[in-house]
C-alpha positions as CSV (number, residue, x, y, z in Angstrom):
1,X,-103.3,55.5,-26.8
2,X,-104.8,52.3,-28.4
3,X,-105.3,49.4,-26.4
4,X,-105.7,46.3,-28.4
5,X,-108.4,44.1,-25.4
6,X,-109.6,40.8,-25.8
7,X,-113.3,41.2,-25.7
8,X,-114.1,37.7,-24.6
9,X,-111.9,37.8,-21.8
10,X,-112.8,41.0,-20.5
11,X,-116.6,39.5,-21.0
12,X,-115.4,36.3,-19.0
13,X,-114.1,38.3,-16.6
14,X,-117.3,40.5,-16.1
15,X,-119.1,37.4,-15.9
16,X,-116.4,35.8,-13.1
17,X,-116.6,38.8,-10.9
18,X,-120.9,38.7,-10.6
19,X,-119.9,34.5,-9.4
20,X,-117.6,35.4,-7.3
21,X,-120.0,38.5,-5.4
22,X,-122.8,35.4,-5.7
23,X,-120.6,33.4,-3.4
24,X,-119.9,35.6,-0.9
25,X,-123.0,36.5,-0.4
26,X,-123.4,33.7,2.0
27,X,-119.9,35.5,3.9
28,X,-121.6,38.6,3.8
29,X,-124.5,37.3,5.3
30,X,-123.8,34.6,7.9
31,X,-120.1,35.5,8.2
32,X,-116.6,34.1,7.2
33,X,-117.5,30.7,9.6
34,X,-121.0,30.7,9.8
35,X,-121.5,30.0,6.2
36,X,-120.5,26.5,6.7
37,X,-122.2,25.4,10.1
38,X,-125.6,26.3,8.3
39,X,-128.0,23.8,10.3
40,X,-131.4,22.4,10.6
41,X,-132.1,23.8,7.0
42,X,-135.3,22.8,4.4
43,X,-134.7,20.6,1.6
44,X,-135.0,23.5,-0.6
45,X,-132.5,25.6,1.0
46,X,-129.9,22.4,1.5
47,X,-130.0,22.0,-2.2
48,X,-130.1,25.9,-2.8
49,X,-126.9,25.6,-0.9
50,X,-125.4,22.8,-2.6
51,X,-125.7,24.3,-5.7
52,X,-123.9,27.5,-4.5
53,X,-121.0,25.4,-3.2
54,X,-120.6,23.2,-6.6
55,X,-121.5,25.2,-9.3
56,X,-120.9,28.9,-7.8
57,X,-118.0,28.6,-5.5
58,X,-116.3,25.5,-7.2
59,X,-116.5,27.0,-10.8
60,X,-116.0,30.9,-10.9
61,X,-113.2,31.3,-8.6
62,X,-110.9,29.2,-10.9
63,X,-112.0,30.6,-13.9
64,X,-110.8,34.3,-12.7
65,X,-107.8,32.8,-11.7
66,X,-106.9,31.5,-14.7
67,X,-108.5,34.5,-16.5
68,X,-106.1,36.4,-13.9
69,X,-102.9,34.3,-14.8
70,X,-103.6,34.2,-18.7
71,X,-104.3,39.2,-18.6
72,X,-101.0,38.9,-16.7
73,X,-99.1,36.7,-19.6
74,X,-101.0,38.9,-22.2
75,X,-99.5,42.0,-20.1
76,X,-95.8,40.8,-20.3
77,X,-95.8,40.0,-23.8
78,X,-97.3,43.5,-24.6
79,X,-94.5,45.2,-22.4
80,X,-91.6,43.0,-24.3
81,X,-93.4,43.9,-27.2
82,X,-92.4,47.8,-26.4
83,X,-88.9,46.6,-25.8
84,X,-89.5,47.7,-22.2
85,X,-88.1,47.0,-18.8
86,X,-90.7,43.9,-17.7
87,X,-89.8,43.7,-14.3
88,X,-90.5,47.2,-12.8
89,X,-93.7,47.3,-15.2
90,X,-94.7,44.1,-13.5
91,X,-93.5,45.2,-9.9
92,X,-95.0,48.2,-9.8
93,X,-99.3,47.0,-10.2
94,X,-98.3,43.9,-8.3
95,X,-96.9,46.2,-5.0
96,X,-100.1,47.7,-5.3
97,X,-102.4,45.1,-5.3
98,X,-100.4,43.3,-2.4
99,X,-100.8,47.0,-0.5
100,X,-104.5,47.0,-1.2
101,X,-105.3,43.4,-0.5
């Protein structure tokens, strides 16, 4: 079966995904709540944190969701392609990911 992929948005993707482990690394570490009532912190640290919140958290999160929205627009226009049922193809990964999530 050949699979005609987007190299740059896999790539992007890739990329997204090591942001999005960055940011919760502070979850991982401090917890879902602790993360944000870090106090009495150096100046280095504060602005180590800062620039997790703006340039980590506020920047790859969107860009996998729009990388998310744009591989599931790509997917239905492959499956109408194939003259296939769209729905059920669509149903099907999405019952999935809402069971696994």
């Amino acid at each position: 079966m050949t699979t005609n992929r987007v190299t740059f948005i896999d790539t992007m993707r890739g990329f997204s995904l090591f942001g999005i482990l960055m940011a919760n690394l502070l979850i991982f570490q401090f917890g879902m709540y602790g993360k944000d009532e870090l106090q009495h912190l150096s100046t280095i640290d504060n602005g180590a944190l800062y620039f997790v919140k703006i340039f980590i958290e506020g920047s790859f999160m969107p860009i996998f969701t729009i990388l998310f929205g744009f591989s599931l627009i790509k997917m239905i226009e492959s499956i109408r392609k194939r003259k296939n049922k769209c729905r059920w193809s669509i149903l099907r990964p999405a019952t999935g990911l809402l069971a696994f999530g």
